[in-house]
N, C-alpha and C positions, 0 to 999 in steps of 0.2 A: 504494500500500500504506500503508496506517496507521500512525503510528509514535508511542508515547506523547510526554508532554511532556520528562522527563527525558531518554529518546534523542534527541530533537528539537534541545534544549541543547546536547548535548555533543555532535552533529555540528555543529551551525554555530559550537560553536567550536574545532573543527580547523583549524588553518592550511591554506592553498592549497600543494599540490604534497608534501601527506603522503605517506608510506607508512606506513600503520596497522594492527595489529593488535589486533584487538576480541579480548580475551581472556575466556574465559564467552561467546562470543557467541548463545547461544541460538536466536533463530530468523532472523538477520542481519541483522534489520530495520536496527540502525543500521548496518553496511555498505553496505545499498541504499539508504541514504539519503543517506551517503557521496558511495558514487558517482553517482547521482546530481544533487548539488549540480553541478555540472563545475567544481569547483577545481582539478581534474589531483592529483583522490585515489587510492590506490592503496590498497585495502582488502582484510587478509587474518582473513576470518573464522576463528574459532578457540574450540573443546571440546573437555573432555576423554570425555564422554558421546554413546553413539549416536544417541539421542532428539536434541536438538538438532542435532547433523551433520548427520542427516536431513532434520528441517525446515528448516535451513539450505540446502541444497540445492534441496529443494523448492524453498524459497520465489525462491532466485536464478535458479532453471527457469522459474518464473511470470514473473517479471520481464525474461527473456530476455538475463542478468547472466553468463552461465557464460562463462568464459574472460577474466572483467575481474574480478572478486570471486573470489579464492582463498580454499579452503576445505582448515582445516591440523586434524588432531584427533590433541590431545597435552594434557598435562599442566600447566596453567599457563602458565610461558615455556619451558616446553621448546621450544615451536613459534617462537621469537624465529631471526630469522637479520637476518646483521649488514647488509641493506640497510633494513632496519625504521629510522625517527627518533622513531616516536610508537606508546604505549603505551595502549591503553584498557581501564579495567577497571572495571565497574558493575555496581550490582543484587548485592553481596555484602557480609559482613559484614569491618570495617575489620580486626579480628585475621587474617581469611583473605589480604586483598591484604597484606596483611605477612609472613604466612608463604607466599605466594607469589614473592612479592620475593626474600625470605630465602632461597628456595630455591636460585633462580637468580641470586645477590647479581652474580657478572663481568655482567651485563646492565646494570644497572643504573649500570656504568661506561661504558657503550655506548651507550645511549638519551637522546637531549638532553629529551623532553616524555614529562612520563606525563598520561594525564587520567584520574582517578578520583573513583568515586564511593559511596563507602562506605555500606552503612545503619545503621552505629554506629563507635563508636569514632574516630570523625573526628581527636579530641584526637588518638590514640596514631598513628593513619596520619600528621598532619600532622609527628610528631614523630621520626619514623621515614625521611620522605622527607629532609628538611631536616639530619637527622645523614648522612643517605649522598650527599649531594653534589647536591640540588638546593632549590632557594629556591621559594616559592608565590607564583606569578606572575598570578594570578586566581583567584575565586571566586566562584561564582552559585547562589543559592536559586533551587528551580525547583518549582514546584508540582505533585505529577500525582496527579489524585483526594483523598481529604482528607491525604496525606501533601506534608510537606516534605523535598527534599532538596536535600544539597548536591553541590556540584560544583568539584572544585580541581583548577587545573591546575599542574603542579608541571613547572620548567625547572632546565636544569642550571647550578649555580653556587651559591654562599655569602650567605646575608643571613646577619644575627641576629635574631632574635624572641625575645618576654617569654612570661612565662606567658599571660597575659592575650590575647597574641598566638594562642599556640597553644590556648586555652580556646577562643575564638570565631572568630580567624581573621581573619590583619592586613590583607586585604585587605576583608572584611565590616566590621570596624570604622572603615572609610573610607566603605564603601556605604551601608552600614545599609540603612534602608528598609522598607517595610507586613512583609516577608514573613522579614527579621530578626529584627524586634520580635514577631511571632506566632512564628516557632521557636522564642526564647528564653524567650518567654511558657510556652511548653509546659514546654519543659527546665525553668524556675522552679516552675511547678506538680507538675511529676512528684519535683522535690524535696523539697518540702514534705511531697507524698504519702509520699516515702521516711521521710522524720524522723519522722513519725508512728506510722510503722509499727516503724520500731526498736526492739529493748529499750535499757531505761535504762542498760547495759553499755558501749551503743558511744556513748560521749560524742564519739570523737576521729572517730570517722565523721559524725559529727551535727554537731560543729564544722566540721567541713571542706564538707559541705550549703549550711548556715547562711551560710557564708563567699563560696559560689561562689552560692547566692540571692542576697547583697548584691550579689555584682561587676554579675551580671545586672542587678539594679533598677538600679544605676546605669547601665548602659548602653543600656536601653532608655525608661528615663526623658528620655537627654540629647538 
């Protein structure tokens, strides 16, 4: 079964001997790819929507998966139970896995590994994992079709991090790399884009642009 680039990523970097719940799991592709691997994964697919269940199912029918891929259809973490260690949440917007978090906050004193993957707000997710008790333990740009995304894995326990930390992500500022330097390229251009477009009002909004284009140019200069 075919399974894009970003799911691809974020299964082979599940630890060996998980128990996982793919939360949004859609049509379980990365589940079956899960299990698959034979780390002695334990993958429980998980939506809140019929449509997905469905092909969920489907698809672990095709694959001849039923009774190894559990299939749980609930609410965000409402489907969490306490033999779960590893959290997976992709393909959605960064304010949403936060107020899915937020929902179910006693989880989150329970789960040692989240792995997510936001499609904005990365900033606010990174900063939000890291105030509730887990530190960013890896981070991988992953390419799939002309989008870049990212991929954090968040474990449990205390760092500190700077702004600049959580602007770009302390682990990417160690990596860098071709696919770094073109994300922030964007991010820099869709700035400028902004600034231009503003009225002459928002100075403090055009300063703060202006400031975070600088951080960029130097980081992808060095």
């Amino acid at each position: 079964m075919k399974i894009n680039s970003r799911l691809k990523t974020i299964g082979d970097l599940v630890e060996k001997d998980s128990i996982c719940l793919d939360v949004g799991c859609d049509h379980a592709l990365l589940d079956i790819y899960l299990v698959k691997q034979k780390k002695n994964i334990k993958a429980i697919a998980s939506d809140i929507a019929d449509g997905p269940i469905e092909a969920a199912k489907n698809n672990i029918k095709r694959e001849k998966l039923e009774g190894i891929i559990e299939i749980r259809q609930g609410d965000g973490l409402s489907t969490y139970t306490n033999d779960i260690n590893t959290i997976i949440i992709s393909g959605m917007g960064g304010r949403n896995i936060i107020g899915i978090c937020k929902y179910k906050k006693d989880v989150l004193k329970k789960v040692n590994t989240f792995i997510v993957s936001p499609n904005n707000y990365q900033e606010d997710v990174k900063k939000y994992f890291t105030k509730n008790g887990f530190y960013i333990e890896n981070e991988e740009f992953v390419r799939d079709n002309r989008f870049i995304y990212q991929i954090i894995i968040f474990k449990k326990g205390k760092r500190k991090y700077t702004k600049k930390d959580y602007f770009f992500g302390p682990i990417f500022l160690i990596k860098k790399g071709p696919l770094f330097r073109e994300y922030y390229e964007r991010e820099k251009k869709s700035r400028e884009i902004l600034i231009s477009l503003l009225p002459k009002n928002y100075r403090y909004k055009k300063y703060k642009l202006k400031k975070e284009i600088q951080m960029i140019q130097n980081e992808i200069e060095d």
